[in-house]
C-alpha positions in Angstrom: 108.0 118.1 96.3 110.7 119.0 98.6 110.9 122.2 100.5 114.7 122.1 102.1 116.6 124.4 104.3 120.5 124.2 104.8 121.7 126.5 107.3 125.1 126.8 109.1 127.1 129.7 111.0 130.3 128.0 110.0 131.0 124.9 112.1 129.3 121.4 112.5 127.9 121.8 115.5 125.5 124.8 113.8 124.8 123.3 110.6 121.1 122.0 109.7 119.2 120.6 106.9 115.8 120.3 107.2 113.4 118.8 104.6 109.6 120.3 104.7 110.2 121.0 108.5 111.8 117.7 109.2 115.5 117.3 110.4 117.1 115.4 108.3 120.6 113.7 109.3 122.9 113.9 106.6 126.2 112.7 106.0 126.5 115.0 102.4 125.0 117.7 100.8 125.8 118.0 97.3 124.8 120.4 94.5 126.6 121.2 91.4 125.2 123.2 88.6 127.3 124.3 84.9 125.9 126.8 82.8 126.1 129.5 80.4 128.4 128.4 78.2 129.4 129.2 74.6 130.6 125.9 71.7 133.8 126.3 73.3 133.2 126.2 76.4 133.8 129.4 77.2 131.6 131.7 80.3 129.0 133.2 78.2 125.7 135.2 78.8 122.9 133.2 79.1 122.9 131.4 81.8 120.3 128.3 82.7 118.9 129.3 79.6 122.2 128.7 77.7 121.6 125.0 78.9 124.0 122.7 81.6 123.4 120.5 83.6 122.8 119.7 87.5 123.2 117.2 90.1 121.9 118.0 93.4 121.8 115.1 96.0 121.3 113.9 99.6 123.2 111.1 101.2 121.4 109.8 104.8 124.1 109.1 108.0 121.4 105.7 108.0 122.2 105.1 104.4 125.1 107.0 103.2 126.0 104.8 99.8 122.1 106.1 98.3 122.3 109.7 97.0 118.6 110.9 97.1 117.6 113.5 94.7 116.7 117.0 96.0 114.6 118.2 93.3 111.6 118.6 92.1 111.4 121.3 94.5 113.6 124.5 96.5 116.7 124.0 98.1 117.6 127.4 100.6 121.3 127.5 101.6 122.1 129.7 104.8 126.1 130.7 105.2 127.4 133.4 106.9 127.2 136.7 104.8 125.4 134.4 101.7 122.3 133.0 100.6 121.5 131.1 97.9 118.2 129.7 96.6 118.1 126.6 93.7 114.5 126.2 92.6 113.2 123.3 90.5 109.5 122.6 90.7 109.1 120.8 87.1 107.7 117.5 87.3 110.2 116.3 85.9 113.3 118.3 87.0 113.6 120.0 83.4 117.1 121.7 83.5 115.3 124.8 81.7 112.9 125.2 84.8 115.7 126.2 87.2 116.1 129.6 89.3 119.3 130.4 91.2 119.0 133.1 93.2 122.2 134.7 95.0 121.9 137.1 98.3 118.6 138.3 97.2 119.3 139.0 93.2 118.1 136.4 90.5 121.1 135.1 88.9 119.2 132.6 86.3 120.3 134.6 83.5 124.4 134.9 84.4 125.1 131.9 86.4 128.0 129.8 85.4 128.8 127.3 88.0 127.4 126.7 91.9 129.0 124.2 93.8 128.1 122.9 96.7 130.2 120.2 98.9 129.4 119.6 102.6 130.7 116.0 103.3 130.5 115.6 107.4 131.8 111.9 107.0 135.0 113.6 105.0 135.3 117.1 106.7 134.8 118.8 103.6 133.0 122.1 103.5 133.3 124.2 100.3 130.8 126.4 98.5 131.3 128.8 95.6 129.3 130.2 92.7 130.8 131.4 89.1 128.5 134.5 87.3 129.0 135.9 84.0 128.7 139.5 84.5 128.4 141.5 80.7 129.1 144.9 80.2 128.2 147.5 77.4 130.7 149.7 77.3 133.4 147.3 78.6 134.9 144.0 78.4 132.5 141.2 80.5 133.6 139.7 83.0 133.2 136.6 85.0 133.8 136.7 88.4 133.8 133.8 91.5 132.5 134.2 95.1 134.3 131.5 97.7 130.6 131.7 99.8 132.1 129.1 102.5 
């Protein structure tokens, strides 16, 4: 199982990824999560549990055409001002079995999309999450964070 840390202050030259306390040199992180969504399509309450799907991968500077999978297992992302935790540690990566957690508050049950780009061999660097946020006495909303 993996146990992976991402962590960056904002450039290259401060940006990590370790994997169960080993360095690992990679030319792309990727992560990509849809969620919560109604027949149409639609943002909707719910979140992992409304089903989606994921694709969270790895691609080595020694091997870069290979995507390696990240999960089973817990992928920590470090940027400046946000943290994010995606946590998988089914045997066999059931979608279902997935926590997201964003700046300390469980967002499992209103995530909509994560993405996740750092491509050092493209200088891309982009990082946002979607979360459906419902209201009682008001209209829901959904609203987007630009974490990087």
């Amino acid at each position: 199982m993996n146990t992976m840390i991402f962590h960056t202050d904002g450039d290259w030259d401060t940006t990590s990824l370790f994997n169960n306390g080993q360095e690992v040199l990679a030319s792309q992180l990727f992560v990509e999560i849809h969620a919560g969504r109604d027949g149409w399509g639609d943002p909707d309450r719910g979140g992992i549990y409304a089903g989606g799907t994921i694709n969270a991968i790895i691609r080595t500077q020694d091997n870069p055409d290979v995507e390696q999978g990240i999960f089973p297992g817990r992928l920590d992302l470090e940027f400046p001002g946000h943290t994010l935790i995606v946590e998988n540690t089914h045997p066999f990566f059931d979608f279902e079995f997935t926590r997201v957690t964003y700046n300390g508050v469980d967002v499992t049950n209103n995530i909509v999309d994560l993405l996740v780009n750092i491509d050092a061999d493209n200088n891309i660097v982009e990082a946002s999450i979607t979360i459906y946020k419902p209201h009682w006495l008001t209209a829901d909303e959904v609203a987007t964070y630009n974490i990087i």
